[in-house]
C-alpha positions as CSV (number, residue, x, y, z in Angstrom):
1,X,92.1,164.6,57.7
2,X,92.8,161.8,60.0
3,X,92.8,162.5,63.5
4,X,94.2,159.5,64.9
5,X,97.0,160.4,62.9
6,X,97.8,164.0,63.8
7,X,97.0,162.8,67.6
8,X,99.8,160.0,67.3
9,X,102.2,162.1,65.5
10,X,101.9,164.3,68.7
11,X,102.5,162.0,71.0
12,X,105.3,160.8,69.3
13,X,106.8,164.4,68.8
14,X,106.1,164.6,72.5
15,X,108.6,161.3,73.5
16,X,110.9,162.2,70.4
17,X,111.5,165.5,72.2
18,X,112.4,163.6,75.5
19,X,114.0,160.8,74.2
20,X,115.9,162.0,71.4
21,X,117.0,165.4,72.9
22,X,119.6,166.5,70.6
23,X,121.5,165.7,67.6
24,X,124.4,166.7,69.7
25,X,124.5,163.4,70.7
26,X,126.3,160.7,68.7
27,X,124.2,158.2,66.8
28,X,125.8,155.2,66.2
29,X,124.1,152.6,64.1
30,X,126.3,149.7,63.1
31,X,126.7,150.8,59.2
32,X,126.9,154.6,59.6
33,X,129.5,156.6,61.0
34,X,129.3,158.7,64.0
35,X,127.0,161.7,63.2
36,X,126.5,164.8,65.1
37,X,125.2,168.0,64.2
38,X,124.0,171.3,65.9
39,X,123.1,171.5,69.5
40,X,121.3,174.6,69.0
41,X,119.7,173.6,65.9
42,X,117.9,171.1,68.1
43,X,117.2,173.3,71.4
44,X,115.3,175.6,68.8
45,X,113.3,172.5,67.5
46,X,112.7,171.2,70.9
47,X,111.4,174.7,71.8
48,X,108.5,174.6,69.1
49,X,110.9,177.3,66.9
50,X,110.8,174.9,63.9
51,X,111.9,178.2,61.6
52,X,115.1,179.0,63.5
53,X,115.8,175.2,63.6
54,X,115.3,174.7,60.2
55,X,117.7,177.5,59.4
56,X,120.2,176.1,62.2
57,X,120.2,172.9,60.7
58,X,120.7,174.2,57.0
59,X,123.7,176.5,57.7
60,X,125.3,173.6,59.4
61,X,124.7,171.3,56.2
62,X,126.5,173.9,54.3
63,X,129.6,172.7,56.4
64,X,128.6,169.4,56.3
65,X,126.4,168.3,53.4
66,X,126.6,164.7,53.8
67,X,124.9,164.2,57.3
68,X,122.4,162.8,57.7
69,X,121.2,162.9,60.8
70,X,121.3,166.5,60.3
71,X,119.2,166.1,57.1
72,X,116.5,163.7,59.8
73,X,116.0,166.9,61.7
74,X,115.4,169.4,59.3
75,X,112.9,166.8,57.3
76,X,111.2,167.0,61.2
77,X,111.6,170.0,62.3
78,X,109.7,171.2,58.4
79,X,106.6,168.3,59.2
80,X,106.3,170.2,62.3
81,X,105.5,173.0,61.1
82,X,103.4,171.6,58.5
83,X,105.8,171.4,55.4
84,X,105.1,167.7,54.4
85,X,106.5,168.1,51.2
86,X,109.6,169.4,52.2
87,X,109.8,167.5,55.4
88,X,109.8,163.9,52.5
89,X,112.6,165.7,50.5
90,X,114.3,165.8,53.3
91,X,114.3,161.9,55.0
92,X,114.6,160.9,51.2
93,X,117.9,163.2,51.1
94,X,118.6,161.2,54.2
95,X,118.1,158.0,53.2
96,X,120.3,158.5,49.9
97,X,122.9,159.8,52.2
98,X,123.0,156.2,54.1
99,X,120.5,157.2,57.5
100,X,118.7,153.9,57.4
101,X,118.8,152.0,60.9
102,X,116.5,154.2,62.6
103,X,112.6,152.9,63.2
104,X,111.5,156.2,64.0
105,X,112.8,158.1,61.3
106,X,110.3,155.6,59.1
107,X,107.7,155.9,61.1
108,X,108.1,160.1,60.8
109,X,108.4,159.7,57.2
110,X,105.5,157.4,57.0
111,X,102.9,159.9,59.0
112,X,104.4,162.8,56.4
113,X,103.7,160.8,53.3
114,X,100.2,159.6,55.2
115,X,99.5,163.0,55.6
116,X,99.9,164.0,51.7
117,X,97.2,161.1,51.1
118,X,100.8,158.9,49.5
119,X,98.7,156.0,51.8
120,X,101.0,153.3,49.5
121,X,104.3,155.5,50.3
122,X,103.2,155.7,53.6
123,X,102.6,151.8,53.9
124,X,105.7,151.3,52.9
125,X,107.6,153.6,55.3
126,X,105.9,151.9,58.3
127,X,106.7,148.7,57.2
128,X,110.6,149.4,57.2
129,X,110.1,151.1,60.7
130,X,108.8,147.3,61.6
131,X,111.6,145.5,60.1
132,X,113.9,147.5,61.9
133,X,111.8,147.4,65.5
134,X,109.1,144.8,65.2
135,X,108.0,146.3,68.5
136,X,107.4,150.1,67.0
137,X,103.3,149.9,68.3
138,X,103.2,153.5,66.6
139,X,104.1,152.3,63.3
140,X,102.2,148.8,63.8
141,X,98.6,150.9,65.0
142,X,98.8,153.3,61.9
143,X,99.7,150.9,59.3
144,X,96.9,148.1,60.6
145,X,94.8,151.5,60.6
146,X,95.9,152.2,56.3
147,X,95.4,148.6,55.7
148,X,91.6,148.3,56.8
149,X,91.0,151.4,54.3
């Protein structure tokens, strides 16, 4: 529909692969707790296996429903391969479950709802991705972009 879109949401699954290469990791915003989940989980996603990481990613919320960042990933890991519905029911899941100190994860949910034609939704996601980085030039491009519509 809009290809600057899909071309920017590629580049930034490109640099969220190499930047953000695992929820192994700890993230540690001020107000959440340490999160982990599945290194696995996000070795499939990183290998373009969206289906097994999806899967991964569940089983591991079975042991630990409240995550969060767990819940970011599967919501990504479904917009890659196309599931914008599911990948919104997912950040929302994440966002009710405290995950909300991360620009990125707005700007992903904002390119999902963008996608769905939720232009006011997605307006509003890319504007929290700015309050939180003011310097997020993804998230400042594609919303100056919604707002000349």
């Amino acid at each position: 529909m809009y290809p600057a879109y899909r071309l920017s949401r590629l580049v930034f699954a490109a640099l969220f692969l190499i930047f953000f290469i695992g929820c192994a990791k700890e993230y540690r915003p001020a107000s959440l707790k340490d999160l982990t989940c599945m290194e696995e989980a996000d070795q499939a996603i990183q290998r373009g296996d969206y289906e097994l990481g999806v899967r991964l990613h569940l089983d591991f919320l079975k042991k630990e429903p409240e995550n969060a960042l767990a819940m970011y990933h599967v919501g990504y890991a479904y917009g890659m391969a196309g599931n914008h519905a599911k990948e919104i029911e997912f950040y929302e899941n994440a966002i009710a479950t405290g995950y909300n100190l991360d620009a990125d994860f707005y700007y992903n949910m904002g390119m999902a709802y963008a996608e769905l034609g939720s232009f006011e939704k997605a307006k509003s996601a890319f504007k929290k991705a700015l309050e939180i980085n003011p310097h997020h030039a993804e998230a400042r491009e594609v919303l100056g972009s919604l707002e000349k519509e």
